[in-house]
N, C-alpha and C positions, 0 to 999 in steps of 0.2 A: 475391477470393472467399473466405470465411467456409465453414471445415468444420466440420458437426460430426460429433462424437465422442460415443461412447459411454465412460463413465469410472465404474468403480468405485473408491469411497472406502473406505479402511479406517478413519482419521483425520482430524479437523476439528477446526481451530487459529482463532477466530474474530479475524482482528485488525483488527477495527471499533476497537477500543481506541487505534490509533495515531496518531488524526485530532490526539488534543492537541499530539503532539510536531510533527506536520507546524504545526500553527497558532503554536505557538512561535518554530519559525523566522523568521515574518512578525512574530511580535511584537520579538523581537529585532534589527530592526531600525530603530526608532522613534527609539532614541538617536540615529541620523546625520541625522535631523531639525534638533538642536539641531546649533549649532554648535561641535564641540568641538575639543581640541587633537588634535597630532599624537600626542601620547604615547596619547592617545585613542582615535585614527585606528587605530594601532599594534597595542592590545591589542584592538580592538572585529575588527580583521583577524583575529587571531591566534584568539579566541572563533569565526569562522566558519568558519574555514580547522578548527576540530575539528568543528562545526555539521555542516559539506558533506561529512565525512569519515562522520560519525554517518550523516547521510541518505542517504549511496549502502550503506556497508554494512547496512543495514536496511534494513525491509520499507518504509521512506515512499518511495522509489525508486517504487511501484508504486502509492502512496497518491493521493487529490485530494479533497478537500473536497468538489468535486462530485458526486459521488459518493453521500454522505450526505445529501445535496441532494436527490436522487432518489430515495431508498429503499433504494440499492445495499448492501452488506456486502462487504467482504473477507476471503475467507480462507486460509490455508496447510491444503492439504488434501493428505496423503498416500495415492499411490492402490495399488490391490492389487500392480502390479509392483513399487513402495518408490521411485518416483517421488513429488518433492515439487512441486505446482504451485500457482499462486495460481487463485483462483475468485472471478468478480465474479458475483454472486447477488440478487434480492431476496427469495429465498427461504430461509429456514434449513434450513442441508446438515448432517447427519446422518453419521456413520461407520457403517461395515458397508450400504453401498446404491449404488444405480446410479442415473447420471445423464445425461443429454446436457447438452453443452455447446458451444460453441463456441471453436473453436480461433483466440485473436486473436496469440500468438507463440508459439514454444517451447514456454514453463510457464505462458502467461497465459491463463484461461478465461471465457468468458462463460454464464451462464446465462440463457436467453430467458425474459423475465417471462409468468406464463401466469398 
C-alpha cells in the first residue's frame, strides 16, 4: 500500500541529466561482442569493476531509461526538515513549495501525473 505524503521542498537538484552516464554503461559493453584476448578480457573487467563502483555510488542507482520513456524527471530534492529524497515527477518541482507525493521507499517519491 502506497502513502502519501505531504512534502515541502526547499531545493530542487533536476538530474534528468544522468540518463547519458546510465546509457554508456550499455554501450561499453559492445567490445565483448568481438572476440578478444584475455589481456583483453582482463582490462575490459577491471574498466567495469570501476563502471559498477561509479553506478552504485551515484545517483544512476535510482536511474532507468524508462523513465524518460514516459515523460518522468528525476530529482534530488531537499525538503524543509534538510532531508535529501529523490522525486519521480512529470511535472516540474519548484523549491520553496508543497507537494504530495507518494512514498515508494525511504527517500524514493512519486508524483501522481495530474
Amino acid at each position: 500500500v502506497l502513502s502519501l505524503m505531504d512534502l515541502e521542498i526547499n531545493h530542487v537538484d533536476d538530474r534528468g541529466g544522468v540518463y547519458t552516464m546510465y546509457l554508456i554503461s550499455y554501450i561499453s559493453l559492445i567490445p565483448l561482442f568481438m572476440v578478444p584476448s584475455w589481456a583483453e578480457i582482463t582490462s575490459f573487467a577491471i574498466i567495469l569493476l570501476v563502471m559498477l563502483s561509479t553506478y552504485i555510488n551515484s545517483d544512476l542507482i535510482f536511474y532507468n531509461p524508462m523513465f524518460v520513456a514516459l515523460g518522468y524527471k528525476l530529482y534530488l530534492v531537499e525538503l524543509s526538515d534538510g532531508d535529501r529524497v529523490y522525486i519521480l515527477s512529470k511535472q516540474s518541482l519548484r523549491g520553496n513549495r508543497g507537494i504530495e507525493a507518494y512514498l515508494l521507499t525511504d527517500y524514493f517519491f512519486l508524483v501522481e501525473d495530474r
